[in-house]
N, CA, C and O of each residue as an XYZ file, in Angstrom:
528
protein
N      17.357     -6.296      9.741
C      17.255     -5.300      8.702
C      16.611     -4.052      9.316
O      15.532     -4.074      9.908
N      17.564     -2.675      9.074
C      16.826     -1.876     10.070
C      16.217     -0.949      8.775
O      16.587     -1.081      7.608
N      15.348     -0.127      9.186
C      14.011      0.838      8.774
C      14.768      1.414      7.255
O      14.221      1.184      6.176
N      16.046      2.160      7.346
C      16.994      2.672      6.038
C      16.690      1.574      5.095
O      15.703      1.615      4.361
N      17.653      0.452      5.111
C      17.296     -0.736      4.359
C      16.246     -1.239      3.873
O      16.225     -1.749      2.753
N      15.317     -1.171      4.582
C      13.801     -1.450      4.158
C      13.265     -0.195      3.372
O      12.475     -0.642      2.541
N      13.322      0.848      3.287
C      13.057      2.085      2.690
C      14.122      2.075      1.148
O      13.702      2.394      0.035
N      15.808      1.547      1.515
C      15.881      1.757      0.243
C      15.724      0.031     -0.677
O      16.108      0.092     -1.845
N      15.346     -1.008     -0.332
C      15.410     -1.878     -0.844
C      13.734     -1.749     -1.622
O      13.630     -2.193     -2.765
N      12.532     -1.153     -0.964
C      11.400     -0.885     -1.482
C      11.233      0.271     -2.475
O      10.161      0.274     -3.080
N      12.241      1.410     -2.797
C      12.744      2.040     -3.505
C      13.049      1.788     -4.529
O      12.528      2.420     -5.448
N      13.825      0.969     -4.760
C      14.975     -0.441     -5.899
C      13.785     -0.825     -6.280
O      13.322     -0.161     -7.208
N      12.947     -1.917     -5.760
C      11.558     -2.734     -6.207
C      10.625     -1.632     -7.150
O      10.270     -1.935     -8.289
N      10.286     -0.334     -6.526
C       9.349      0.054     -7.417
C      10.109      0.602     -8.916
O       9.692      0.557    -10.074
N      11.495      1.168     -8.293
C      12.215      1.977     -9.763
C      12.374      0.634    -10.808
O      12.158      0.583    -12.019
N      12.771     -0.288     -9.997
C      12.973     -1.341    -11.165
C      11.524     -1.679    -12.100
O      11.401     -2.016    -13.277
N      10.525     -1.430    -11.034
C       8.900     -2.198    -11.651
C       8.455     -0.750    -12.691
O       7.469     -0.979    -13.392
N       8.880      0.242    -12.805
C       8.641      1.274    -13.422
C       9.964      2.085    -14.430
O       9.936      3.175    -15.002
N      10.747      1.345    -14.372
C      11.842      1.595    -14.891
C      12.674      3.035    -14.879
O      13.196      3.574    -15.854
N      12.650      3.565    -13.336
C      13.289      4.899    -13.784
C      14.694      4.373    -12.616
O      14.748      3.269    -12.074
N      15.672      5.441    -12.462
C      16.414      5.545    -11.340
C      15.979      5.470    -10.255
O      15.126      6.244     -9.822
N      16.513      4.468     -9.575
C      16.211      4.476     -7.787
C      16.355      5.688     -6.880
O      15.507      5.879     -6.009
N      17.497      6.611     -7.052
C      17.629      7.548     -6.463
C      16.725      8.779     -7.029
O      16.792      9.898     -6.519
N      15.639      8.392     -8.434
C      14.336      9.665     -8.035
C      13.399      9.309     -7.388
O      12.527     10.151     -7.175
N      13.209      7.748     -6.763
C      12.244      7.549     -5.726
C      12.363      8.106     -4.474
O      13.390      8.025     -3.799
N      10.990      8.870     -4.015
C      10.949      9.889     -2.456
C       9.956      8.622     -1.830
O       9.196      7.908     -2.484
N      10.145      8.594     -0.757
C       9.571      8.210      0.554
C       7.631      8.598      0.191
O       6.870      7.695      0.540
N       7.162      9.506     -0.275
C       6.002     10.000     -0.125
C       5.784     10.198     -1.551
O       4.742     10.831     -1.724
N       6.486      9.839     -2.838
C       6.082      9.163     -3.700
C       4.681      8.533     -3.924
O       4.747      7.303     -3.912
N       3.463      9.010     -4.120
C       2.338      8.084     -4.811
C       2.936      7.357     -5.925
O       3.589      7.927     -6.800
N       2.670      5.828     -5.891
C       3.259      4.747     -6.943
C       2.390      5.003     -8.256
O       3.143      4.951     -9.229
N       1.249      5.226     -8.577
C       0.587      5.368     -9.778
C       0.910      6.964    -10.230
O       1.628      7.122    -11.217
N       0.397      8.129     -9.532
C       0.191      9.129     -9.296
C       1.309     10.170    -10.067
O       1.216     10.897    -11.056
N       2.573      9.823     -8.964
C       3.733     10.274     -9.391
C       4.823      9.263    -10.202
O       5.590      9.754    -11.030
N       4.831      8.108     -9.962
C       5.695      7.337    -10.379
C       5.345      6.329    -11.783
O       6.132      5.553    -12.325
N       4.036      6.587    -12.140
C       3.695      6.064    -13.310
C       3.095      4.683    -13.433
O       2.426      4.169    -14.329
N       3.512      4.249    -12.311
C       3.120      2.634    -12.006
C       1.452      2.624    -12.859
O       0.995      3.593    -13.465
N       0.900      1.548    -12.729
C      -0.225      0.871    -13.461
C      -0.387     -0.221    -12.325
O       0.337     -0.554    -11.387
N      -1.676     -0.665    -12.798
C      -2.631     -1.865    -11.823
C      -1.147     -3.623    -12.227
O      -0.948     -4.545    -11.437
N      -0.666     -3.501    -13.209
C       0.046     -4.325    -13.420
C       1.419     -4.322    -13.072
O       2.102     -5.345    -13.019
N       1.861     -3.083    -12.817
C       3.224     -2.630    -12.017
C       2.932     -2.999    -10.940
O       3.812     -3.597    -10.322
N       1.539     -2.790    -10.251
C       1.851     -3.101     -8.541
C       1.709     -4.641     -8.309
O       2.004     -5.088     -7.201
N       1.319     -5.385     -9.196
C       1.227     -6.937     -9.190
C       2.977     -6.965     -9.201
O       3.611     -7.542     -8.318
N       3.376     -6.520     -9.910
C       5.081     -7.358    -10.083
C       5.681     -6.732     -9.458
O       6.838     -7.145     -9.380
N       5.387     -5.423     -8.639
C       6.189     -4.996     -7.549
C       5.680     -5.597     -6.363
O       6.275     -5.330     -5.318
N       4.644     -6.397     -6.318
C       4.058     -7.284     -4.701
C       5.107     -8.589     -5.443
O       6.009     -8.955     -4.689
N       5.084     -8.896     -6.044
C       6.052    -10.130     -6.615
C       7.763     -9.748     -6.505
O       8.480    -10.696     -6.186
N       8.351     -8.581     -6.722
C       9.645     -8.137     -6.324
C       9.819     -7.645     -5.047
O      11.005     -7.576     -4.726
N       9.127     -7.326     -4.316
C       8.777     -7.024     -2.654
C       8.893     -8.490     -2.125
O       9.700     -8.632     -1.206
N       8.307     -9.469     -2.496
C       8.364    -10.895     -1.501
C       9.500    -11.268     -1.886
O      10.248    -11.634     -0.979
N      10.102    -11.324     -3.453
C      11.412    -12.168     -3.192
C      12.400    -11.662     -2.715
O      13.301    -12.366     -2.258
N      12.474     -9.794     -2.712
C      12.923     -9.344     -2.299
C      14.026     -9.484     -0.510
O      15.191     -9.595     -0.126
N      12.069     -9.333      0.229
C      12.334     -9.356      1.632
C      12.028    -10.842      2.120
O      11.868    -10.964      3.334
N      11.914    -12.127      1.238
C      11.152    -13.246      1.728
C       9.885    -12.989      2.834
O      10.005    -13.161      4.047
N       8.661    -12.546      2.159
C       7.745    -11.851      2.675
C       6.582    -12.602      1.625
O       6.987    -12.905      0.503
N       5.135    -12.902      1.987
C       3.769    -13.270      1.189
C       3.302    -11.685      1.578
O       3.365    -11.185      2.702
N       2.913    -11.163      0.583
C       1.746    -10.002      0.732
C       0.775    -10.262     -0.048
O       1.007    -10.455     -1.241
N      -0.645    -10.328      0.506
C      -1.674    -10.624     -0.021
C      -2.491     -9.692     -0.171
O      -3.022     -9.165      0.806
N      -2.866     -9.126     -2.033
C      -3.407     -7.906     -1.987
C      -4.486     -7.185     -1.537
O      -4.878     -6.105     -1.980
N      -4.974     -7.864     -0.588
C      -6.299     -7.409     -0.353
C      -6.412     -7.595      1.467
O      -7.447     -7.670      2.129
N      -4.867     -7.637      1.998
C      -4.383     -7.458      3.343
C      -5.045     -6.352      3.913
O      -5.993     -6.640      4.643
N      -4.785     -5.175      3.765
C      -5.710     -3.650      4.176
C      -7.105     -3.702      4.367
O      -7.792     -3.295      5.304
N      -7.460     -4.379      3.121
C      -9.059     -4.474      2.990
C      -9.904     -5.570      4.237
O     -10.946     -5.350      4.853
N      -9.019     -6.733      4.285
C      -9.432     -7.803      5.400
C      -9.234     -7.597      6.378
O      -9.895     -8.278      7.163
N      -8.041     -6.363      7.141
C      -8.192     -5.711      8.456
C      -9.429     -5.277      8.614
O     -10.205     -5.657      9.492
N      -9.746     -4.093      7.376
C     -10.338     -3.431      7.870
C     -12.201     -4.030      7.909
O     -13.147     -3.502      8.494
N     -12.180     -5.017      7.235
C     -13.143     -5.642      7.311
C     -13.975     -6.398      8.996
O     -15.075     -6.526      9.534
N     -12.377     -6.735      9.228
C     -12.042     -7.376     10.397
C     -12.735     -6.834     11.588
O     -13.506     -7.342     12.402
N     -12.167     -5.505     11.428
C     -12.816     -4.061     12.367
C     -14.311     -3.591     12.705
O     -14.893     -3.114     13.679
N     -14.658     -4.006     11.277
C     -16.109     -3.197     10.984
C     -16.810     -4.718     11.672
O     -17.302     -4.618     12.797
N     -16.836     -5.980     11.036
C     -17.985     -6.840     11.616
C     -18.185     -7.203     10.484
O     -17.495     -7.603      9.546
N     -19.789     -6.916     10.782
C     -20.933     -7.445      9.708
C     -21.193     -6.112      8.873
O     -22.005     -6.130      7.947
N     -20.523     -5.006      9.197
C     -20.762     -3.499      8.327
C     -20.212     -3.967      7.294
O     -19.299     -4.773      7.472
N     -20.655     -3.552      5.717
C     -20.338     -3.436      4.935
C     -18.783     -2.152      4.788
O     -18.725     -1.017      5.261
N     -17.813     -2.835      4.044
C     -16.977     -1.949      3.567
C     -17.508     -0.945      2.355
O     -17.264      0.255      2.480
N     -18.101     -1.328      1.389
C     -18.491     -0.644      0.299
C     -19.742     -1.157     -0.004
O     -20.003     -2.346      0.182
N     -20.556     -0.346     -0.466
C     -21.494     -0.713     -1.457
C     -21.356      0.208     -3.012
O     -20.955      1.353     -3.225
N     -21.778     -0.652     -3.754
C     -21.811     -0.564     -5.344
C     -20.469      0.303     -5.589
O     -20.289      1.278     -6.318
N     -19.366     -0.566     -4.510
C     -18.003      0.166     -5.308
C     -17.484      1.100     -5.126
O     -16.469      1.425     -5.741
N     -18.249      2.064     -3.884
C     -17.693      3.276     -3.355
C     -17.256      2.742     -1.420
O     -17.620      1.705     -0.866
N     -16.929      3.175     -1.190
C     -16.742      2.923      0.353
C     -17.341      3.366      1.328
O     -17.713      4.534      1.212
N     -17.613      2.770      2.414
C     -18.791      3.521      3.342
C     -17.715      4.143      4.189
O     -16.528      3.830      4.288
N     -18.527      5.269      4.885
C     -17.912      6.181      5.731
C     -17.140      5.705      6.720
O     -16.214      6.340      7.225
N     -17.473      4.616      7.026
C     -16.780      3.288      7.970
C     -15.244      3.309      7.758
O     -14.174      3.643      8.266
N     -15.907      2.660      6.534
C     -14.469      2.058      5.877
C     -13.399      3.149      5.708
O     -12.171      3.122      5.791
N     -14.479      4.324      5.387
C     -12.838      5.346      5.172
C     -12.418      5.657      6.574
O     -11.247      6.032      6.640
N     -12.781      5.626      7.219
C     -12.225      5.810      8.814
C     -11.290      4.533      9.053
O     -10.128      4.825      9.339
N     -11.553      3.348      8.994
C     -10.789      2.068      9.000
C      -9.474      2.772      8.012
O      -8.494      3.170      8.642
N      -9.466      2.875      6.925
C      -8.240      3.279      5.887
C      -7.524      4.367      6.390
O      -6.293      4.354      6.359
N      -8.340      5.591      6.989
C      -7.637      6.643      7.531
C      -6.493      6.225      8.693
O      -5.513      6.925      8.945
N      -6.703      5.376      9.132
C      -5.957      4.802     10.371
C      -5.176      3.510      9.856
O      -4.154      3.233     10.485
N      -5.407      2.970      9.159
C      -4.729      1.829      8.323
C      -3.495      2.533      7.498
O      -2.321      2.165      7.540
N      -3.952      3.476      6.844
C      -2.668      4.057      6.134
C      -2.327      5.492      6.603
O      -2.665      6.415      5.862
N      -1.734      5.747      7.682
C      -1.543      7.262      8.229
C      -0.716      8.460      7.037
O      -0.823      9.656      6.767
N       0.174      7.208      6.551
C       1.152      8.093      5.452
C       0.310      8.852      4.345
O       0.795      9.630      3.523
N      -0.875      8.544      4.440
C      -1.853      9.280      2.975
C      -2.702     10.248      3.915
O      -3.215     10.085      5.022
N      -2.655     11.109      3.205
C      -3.570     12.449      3.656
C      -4.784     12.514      4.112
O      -5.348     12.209      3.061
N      -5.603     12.666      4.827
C      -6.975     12.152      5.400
C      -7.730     12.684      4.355
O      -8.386     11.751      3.891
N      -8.004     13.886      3.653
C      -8.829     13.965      2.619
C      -8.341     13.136      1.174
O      -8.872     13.642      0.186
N      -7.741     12.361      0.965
C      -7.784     11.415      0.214
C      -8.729     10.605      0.181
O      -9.160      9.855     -0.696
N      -9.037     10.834      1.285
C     -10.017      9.236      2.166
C     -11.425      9.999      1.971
O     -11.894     10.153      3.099
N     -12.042     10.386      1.275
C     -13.009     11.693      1.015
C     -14.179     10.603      0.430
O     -13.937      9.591     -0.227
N     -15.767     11.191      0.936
C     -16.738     10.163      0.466
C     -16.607      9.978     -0.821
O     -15.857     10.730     -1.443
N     -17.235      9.049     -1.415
C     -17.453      8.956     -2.688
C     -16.118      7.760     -2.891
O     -16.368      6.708     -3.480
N     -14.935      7.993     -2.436
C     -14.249      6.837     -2.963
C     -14.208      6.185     -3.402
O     -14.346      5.241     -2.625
N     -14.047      5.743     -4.645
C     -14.235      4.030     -5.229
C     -13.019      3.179     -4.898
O     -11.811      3.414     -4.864
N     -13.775      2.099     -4.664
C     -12.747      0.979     -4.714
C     -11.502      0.572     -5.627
O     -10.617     -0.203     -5.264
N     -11.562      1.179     -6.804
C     -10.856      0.483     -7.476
C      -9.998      1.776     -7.556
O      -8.887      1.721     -8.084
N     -10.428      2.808     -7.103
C      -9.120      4.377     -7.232
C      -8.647      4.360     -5.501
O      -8.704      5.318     -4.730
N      -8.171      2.948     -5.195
C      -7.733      3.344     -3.804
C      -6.215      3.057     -3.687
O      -5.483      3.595     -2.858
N      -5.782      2.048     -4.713
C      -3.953      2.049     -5.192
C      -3.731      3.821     -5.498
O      -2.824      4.285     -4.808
N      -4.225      4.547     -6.156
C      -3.684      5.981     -6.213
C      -3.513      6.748     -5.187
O      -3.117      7.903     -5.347
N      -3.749      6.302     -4.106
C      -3.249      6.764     -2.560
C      -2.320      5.976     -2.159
O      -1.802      6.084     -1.048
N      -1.948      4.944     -3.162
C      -0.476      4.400     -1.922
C       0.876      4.917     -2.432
O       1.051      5.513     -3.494
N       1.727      4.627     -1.595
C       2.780      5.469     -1.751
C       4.162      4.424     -1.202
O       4.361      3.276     -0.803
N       4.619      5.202     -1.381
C       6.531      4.176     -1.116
C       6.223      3.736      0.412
O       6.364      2.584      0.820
N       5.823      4.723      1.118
C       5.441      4.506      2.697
C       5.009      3.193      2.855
O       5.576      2.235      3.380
N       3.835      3.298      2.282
C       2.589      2.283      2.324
C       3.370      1.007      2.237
O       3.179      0.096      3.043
N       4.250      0.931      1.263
C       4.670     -0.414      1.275
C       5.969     -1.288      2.132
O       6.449     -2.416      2.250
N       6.136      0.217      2.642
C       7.619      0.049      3.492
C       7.032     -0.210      4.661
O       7.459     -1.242      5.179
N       5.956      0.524      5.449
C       5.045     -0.560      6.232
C       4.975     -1.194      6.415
O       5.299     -1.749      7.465
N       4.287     -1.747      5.129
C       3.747     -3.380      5.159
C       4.519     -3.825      4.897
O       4.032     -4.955      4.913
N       6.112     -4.069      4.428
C       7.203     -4.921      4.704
C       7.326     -4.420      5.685
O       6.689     -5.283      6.289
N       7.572     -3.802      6.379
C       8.416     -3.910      8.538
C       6.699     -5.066      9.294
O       6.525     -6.008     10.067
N       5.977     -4.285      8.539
C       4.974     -5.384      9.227
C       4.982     -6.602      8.981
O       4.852     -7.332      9.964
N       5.100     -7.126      7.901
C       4.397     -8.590      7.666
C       6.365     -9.052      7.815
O       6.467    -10.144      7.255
N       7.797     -8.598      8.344
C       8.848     -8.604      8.501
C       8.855     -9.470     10.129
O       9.323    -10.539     10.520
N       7.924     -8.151     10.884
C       7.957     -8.590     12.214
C       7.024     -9.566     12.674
O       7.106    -10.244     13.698
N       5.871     -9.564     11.557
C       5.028    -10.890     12.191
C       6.029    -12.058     11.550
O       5.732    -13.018     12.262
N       6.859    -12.449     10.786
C       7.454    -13.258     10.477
C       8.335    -13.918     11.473
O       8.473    -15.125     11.668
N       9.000    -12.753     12.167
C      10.345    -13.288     12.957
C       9.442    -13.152     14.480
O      10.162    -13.282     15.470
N       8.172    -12.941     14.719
C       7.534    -13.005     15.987
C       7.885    -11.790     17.150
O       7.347    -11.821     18.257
């Protein structure tokens, strides 16, 4: 499956999880932002993404890299992210703008930075750790 295919089959997944036309989904699309999605759209679009590509994505994949990275540093305290961590994310997700990644961050406003990219990614990624 080459890079096109994976871009428009993750396209299909979100228009269907949000109900508009596939062909107004852009590549750089924010899924909440611009596309309307909700905390419950991106649950059933990680659920139409695996049966999709026969793929497990586990939502909190990004977060356990970057955990991975830091050690024993804390990623967040009381819910905002440490300066760490936004450096870990800045490099974890290149497709989002580096001042997105801006102090203060909370944890739970960090889906409003992902985007069609983000997930077309992480299907070619968790694609190629599959087939080795």
């Amino acid at each position: 499956m080459n890079r096109e295919e994976i871009v428009q089959g993750v396209c299909e997944c979100v228009a269907s999880v949000v109900d508009i036309d596939p062909s107004a989904v852009r590549e750089a699309d924010r899924i909440i932002d611009d596309l309307g999605a909700d905390s419950l759209d991106l649950l059933d679009l990680v659920f139409h993404l695996e049966q999709r590509f026969g793929i497990k994505i586990s939502p909190r994949d990004i977060e356990r890299r970057a955990q991975k990275e830091l050690g024993d540093t804390p990623l967040e305290v009381d819910g905002v992210y440490t300066s760490e961590a936004l450096q870990q994310l800045r490099r974890a997700l290149p497709e989002v703008p580096a001042e997105e990644f801006s102090e203060g961050l909370r944890t739970v406003d960090l889906p409003h930075s992902f985007r069609i990219s983000t997930f077309v990614r992480l299907v070619i990624r968790l694609l190629e750790e599959q087939h080795g």
